[in-house]
C-alpha positions as CSV (number, residue, x, y, z in Angstrom):
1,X,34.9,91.0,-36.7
2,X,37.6,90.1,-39.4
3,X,40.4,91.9,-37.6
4,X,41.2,90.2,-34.1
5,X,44.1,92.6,-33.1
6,X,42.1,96.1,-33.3
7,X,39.4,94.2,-30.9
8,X,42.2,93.3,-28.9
9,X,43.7,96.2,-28.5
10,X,40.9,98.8,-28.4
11,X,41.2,99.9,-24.6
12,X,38.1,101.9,-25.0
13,X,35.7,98.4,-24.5
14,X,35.2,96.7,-21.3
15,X,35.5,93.0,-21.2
16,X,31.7,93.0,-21.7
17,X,32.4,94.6,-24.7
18,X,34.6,93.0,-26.6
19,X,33.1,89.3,-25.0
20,X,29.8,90.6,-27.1
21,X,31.8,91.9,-30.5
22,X,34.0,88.2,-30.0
23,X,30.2,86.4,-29.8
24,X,29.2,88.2,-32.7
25,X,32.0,87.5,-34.5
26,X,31.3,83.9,-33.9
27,X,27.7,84.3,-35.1
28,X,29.4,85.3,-38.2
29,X,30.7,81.6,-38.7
30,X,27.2,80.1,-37.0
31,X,25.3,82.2,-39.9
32,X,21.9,81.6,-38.9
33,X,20.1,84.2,-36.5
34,X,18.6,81.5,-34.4
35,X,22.0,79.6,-33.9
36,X,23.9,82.7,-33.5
37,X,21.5,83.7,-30.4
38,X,21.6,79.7,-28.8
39,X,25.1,79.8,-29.4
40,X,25.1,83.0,-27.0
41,X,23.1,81.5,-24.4
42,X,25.0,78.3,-24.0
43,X,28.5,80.2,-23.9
44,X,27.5,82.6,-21.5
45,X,26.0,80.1,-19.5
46,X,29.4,77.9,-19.5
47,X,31.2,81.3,-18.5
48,X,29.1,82.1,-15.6
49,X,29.5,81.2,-11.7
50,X,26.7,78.4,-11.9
51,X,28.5,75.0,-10.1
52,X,26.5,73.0,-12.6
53,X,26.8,73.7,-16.4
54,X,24.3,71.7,-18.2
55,X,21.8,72.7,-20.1
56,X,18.3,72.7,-18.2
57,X,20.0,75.2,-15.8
58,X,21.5,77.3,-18.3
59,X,18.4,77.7,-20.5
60,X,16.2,78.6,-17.1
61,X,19.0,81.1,-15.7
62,X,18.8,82.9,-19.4
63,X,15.0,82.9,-19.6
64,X,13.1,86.0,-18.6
65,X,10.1,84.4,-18.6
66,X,9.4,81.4,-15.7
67,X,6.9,79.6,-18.0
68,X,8.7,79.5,-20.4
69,X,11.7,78.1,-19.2
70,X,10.5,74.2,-20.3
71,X,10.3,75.6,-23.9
72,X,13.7,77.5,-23.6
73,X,15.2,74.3,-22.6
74,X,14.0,72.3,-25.3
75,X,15.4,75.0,-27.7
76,X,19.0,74.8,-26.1
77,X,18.8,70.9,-26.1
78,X,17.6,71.4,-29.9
79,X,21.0,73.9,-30.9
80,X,23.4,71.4,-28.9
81,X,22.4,67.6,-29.3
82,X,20.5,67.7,-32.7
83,X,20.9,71.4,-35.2
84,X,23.6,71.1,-37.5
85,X,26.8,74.1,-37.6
86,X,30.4,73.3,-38.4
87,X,32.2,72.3,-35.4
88,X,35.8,72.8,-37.5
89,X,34.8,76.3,-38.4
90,X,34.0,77.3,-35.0
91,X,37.1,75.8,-33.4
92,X,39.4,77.4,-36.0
93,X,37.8,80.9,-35.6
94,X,38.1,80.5,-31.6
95,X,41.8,79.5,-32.1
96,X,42.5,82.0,-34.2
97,X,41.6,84.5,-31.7
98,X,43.7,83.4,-28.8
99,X,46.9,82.4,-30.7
100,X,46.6,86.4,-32.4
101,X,46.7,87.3,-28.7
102,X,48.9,84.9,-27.5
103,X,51.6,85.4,-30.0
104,X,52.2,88.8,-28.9
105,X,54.2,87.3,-26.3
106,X,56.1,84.4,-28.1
107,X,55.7,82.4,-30.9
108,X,53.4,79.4,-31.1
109,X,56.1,76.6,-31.0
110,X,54.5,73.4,-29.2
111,X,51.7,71.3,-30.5
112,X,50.6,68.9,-27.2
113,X,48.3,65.8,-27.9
114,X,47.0,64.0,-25.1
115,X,43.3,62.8,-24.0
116,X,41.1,63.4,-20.4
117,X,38.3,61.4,-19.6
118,X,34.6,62.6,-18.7
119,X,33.2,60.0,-15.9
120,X,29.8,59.0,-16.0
121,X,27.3,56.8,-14.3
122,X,25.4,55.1,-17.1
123,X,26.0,52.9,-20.5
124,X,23.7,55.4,-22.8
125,X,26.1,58.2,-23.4
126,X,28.0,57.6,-26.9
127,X,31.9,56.5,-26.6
128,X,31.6,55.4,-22.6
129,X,32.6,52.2,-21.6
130,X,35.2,50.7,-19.0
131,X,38.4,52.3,-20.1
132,X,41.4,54.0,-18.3
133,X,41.7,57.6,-18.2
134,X,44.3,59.7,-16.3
135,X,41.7,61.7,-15.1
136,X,41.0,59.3,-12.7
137,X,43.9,57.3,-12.9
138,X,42.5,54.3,-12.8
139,X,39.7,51.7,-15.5
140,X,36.9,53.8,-14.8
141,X,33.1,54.0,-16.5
142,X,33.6,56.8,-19.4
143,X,34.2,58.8,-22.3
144,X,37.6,59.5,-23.9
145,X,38.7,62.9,-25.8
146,X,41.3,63.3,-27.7
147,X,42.8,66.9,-27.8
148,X,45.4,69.6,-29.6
149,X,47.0,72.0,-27.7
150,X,48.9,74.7,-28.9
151,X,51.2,76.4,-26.5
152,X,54.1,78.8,-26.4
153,X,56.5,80.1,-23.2
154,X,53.3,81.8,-21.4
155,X,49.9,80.4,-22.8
156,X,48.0,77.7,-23.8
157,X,44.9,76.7,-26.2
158,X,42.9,74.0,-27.2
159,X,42.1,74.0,-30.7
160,X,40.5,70.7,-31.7
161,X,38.7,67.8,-29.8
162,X,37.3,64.0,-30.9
163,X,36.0,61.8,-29.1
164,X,37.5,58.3,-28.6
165,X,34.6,55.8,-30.1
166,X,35.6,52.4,-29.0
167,X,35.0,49.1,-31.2
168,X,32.0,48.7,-28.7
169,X,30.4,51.4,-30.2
170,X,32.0,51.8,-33.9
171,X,30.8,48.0,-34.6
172,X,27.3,48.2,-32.9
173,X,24.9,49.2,-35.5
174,X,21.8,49.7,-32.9
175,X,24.6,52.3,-30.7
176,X,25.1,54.2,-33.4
177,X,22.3,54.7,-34.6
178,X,20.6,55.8,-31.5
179,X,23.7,58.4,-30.8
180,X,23.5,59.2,-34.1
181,X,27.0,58.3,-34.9
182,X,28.2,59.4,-38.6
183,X,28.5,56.9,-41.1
184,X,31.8,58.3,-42.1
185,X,33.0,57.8,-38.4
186,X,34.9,54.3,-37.9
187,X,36.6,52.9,-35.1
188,X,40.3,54.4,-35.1
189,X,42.8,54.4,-32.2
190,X,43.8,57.3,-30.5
191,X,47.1,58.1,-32.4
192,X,45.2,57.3,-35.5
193,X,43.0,60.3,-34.1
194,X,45.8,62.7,-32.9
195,X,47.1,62.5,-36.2
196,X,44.0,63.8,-37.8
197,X,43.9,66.7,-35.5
198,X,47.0,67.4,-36.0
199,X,47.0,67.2,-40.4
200,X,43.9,69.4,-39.8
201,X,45.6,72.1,-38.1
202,X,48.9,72.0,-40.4
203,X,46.4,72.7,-43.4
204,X,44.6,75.4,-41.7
205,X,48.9,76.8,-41.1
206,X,48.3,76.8,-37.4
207,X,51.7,78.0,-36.1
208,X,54.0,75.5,-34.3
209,X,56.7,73.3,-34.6
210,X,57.1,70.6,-32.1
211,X,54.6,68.4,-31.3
212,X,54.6,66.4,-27.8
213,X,52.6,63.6,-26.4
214,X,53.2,61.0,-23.8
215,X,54.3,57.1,-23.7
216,X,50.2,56.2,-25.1
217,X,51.2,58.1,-28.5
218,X,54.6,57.6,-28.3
219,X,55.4,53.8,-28.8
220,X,53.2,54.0,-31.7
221,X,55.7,54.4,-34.9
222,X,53.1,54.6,-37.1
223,X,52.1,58.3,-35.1
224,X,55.8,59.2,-35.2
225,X,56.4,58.6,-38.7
226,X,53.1,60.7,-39.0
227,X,54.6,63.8,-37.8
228,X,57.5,63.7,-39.5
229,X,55.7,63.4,-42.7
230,X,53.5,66.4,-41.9
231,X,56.9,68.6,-41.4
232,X,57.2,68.8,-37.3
233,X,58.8,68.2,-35.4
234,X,58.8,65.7,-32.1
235,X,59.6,65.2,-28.2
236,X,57.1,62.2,-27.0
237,X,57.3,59.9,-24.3
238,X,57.8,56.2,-24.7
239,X,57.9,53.0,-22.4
240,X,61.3,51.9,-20.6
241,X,60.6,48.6,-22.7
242,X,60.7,50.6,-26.0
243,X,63.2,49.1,-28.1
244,X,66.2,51.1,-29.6
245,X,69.9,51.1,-31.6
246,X,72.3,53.1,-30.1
247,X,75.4,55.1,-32.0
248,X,79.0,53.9,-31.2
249,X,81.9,57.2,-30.6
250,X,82.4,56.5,-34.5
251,X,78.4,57.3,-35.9
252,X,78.0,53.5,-36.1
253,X,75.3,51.8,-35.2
254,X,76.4,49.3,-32.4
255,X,75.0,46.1,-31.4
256,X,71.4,44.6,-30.7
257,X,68.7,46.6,-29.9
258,X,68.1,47.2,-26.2
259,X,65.6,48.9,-24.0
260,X,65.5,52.4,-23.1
261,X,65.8,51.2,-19.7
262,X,68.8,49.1,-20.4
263,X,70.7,51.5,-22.0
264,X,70.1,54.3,-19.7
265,X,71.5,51.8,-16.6
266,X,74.6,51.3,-18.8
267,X,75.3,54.9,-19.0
268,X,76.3,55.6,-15.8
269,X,75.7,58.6,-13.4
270,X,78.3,61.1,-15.1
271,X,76.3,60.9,-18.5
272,X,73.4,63.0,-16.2
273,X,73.2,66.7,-15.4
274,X,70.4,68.2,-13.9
275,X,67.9,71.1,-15.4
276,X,65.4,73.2,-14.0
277,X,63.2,73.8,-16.4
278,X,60.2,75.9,-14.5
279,X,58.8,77.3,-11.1
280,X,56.6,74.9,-9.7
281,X,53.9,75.7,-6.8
282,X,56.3,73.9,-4.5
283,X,59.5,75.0,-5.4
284,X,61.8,74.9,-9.0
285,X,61.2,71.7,-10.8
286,X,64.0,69.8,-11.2
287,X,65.9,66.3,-12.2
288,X,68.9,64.9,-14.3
289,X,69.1,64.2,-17.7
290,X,70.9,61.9,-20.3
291,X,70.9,62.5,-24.0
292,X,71.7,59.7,-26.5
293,X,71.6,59.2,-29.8
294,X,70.0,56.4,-31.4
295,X,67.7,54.9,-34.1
296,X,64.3,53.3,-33.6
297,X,64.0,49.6,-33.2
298,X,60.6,49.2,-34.9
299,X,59.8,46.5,-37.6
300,X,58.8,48.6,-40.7
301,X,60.7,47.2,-43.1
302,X,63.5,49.4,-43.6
303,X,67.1,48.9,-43.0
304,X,68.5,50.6,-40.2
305,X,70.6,52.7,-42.3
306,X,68.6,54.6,-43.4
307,X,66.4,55.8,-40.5
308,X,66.5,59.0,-38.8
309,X,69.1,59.4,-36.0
310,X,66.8,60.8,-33.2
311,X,67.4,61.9,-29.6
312,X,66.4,59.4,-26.4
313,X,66.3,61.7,-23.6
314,X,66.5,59.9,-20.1
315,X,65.2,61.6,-17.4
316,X,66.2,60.6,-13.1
317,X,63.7,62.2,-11.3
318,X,65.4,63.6,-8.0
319,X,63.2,61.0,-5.8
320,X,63.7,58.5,-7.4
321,X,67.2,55.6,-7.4
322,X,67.0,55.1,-11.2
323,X,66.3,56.8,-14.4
324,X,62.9,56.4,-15.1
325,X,61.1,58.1,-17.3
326,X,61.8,58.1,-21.3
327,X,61.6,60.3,-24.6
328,X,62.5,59.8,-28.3
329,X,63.0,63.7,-29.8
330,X,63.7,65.0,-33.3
331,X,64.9,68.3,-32.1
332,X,68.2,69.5,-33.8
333,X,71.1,68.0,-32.5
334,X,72.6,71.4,-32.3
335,X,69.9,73.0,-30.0
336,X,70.7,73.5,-26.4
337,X,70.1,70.9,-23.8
338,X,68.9,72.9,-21.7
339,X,65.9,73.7,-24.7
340,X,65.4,70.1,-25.3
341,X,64.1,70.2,-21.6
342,X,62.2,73.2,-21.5
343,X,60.5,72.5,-24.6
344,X,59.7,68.3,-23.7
345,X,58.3,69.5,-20.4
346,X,55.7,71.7,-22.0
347,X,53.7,68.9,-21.9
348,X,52.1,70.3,-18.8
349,X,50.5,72.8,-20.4
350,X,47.6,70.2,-21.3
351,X,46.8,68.9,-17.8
352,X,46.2,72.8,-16.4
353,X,44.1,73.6,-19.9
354,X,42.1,70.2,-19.1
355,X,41.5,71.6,-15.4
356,X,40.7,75.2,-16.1
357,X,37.9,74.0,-18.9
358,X,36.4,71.4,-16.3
359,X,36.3,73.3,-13.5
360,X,35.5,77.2,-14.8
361,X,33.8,76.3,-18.0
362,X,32.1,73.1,-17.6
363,X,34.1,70.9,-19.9
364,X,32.3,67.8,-18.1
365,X,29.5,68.7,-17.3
366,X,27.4,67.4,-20.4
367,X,24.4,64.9,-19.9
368,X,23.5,64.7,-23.7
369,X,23.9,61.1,-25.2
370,X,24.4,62.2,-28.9
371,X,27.6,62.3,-30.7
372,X,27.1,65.3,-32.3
373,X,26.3,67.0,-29.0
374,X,28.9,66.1,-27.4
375,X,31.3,67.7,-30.2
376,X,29.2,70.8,-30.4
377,X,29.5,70.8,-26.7
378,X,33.4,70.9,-26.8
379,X,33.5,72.9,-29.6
380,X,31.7,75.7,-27.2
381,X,34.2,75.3,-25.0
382,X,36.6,75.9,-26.6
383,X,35.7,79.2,-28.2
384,X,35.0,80.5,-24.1
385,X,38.6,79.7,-23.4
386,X,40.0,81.1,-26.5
387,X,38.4,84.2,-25.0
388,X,40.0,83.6,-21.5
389,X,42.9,83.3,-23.0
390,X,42.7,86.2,-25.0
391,X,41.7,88.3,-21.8
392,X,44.6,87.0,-19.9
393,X,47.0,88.3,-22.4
394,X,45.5,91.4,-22.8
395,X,45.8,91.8,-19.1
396,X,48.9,90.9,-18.3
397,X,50.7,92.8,-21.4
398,X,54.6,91.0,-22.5
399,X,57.5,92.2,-21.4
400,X,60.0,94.4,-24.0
401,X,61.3,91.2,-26.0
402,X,65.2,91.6,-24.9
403,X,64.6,91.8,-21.2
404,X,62.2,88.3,-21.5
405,X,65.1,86.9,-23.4
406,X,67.8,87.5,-21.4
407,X,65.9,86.6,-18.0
408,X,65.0,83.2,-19.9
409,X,69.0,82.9,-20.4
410,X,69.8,83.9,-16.8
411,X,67.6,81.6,-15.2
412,X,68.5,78.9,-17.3
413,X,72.3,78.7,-17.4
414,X,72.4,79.0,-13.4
415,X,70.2,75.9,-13.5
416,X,72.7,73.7,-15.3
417,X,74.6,71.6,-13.1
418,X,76.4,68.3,-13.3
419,X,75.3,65.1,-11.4
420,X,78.6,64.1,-10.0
């Protein structure tokens, strides 16, 4: 299956039909008849209604044969935790297939790092320890995954996944070798990891042009710089303490570097109009915003000259009796405000892929202990979704592209107020 549109688009298949055709393309990538097949098993057993979507349950639904469900099970523990197949060449086909369908719509313009957490009870599973995840919101026993999104106005896709491996585990020689950790894999910190993801999708020319992230990749100028070195583009959260420069009404830089915070108190409520930027399930979404232009305050060495002017973007939440939350942005200082919001709070997108894998396709649910297991987990995952995704598109076809456009630009403009 080289061509993904004329699969697409043949209304003669059912979704049966082209979810087999999809899985045999992907048996292309696995190769080997007997990965191919597991590979089968395990998808369509993350895809079905089952409330639990490990393995021993999937292997017995899948077996014909009652006695030999123990021996079916072993095989599907075999394919997952221990056979080897590309991860990276399974990912990349899945993706592939969604953003063909996806970009029928719109364009691929966001790329969204963030990271979920999967809880667990014990201290065997590779990567877990006591760490914070937003998933829980709170220090929590568990694993840490780093993830890529890709996103345009309507959809959504994972297309690459690592797991956090914290110094606890990346200087323990008796951990790794018992979750069979790579020798090649080091302790690196989760920018350090976004990054990767991110230089591995620009050289397999995965469309998009923005990347966003929150306050945890944000601060970090080393992940910044990173970005801007791979060509994108950026809109990321940082801390109210974050340190900047700001431009005087002559292009100067004035003064001594100040906090986000402090500078967005100085501005004063006229400098804020408020943006809708999306339909929530509550009501429109909402909230003023400020947009200044400054320079990072970072120690790297170079003079202050000669870094790039960048946008802070100061958000006032409608509930709230101060600005409070904080962006540094790239985006071209002649795009539209109005953009700049749309396009920073894209960010969502992330948080309702992270639910939708967890709670339909059993991103979580794996008990395996092995670091290559849990990657071939995720990488299973992903190529379901991609098919959701896919689906979704297919059913729900785009509109002509000048009506979509100018309903964007209606909605949009009637949503720009000022503050005062």
């Amino acid at each position: 299956m080289d061509d993904f549109q004329t699969l697409q688009d043949c209304q003669s298949l059912t979704t049966e039909e082209r979810l087999e055709a999809y899985l045999d393309g992907l048996g292309e990538v696995l190769r080997h008849q007997k990965k191919r097949a597991n590979f089968a098993v395990y998808a369509l057993g993350l895809m079905g209604s089952a409330d639990r979507k490990s393995m021993e349950p999937i292997a017995v639904q899948h077996c014909p044969h009652p006695e030999k469900a123990s021996a079916a099970h072993q095989q599907l523990l075999h394919f997952v935790s221990t056979s080897h197949w590309d991860d990276h060449e399974v990912r990349l086909f899945s993706a592939r297939y969604a953003i063909e369908a996806m970009s029928r719509r719109s364009p691929v313009q966001t790329w969204i790092i963030d990271d979920t957490g999967f809880l667990k009870k014990g201290r065997h599973s590779v990567g877990v320890q006591r760490q914070y995840t937003g998933s829980a919101g709170k220090v929590a026993n568990c694993q840490v995954g780093v993830s890529l999104v890709v996103a345009n106005r309507e959809s959504h896709m994972p297309v690459d996944f690592e797991l956090y491996l914290p110094e606890s585990w990346a200087n323990d020689s008796k951990r790794r070798k018992e979750a069979k950790i790579p020798a090649e894999t080091v302790f690196r910190t989760k920018p350090q990891i976004a990054l990767d993801l991110i230089e591995r999708a620009r050289k397999d020319q995965l469309p998009g042009q923005v990347v966003l992230a929150d306050s945890a990749y944000g601060d970090s100028s080393e992940f910044r710089a990173g970005i801007r070195m791979l060509g994108l583009d950026y809109a990321v959260g940082i801390h109210r303490s974050t340190k900047v420069y700001a431009f005087d009404e002559h292009g100067q830089i004035e003064g001594e570097a100040t906090s986000a915070q402090q500078l967005a108190t100085g501005l004063g409520e006229s400098a804020f109009r408020r943006f809708t930027w999306r339909e929530g399930t509550v009501g429109k979404l909402f909230a003023r915003f400020a947009f200044v232009r400054v320079v990072a305050a970072h120690d790297d060495g170079s003079a202050l000259a000669s870094r790039e002017p960048l946008w802070l973007i100061v958000e006032w939440p409608s509930n709230e009796a101060a600005p409070s939350k904080f962006s540094l942005a790239t985006l071209p200082e002649t795009m539209a405000k109005r953009e700049m919001v749309r396009i920073l709070k894209e960010r969502y997108r992330t948080e309702k892929a992270y639910e939708e894998m967890k709670s339909g396709l059993g991103l979580d649910h794996f008990e395996g202990r092995r670091f290559g297991g849990w990657h071939h987990h995720i990488s299973t995952v992903i190529a379901c979704y991609a098919f959701v995704v896919a689906e979704r598109v297919r059913s729900f076809p785009p509109e002509p592209v000048d009506q979509g456009r100018k309903a964007y630009d209606d909605e949009e403009e009637g949503s720009f107020e000022s503050a005062a």
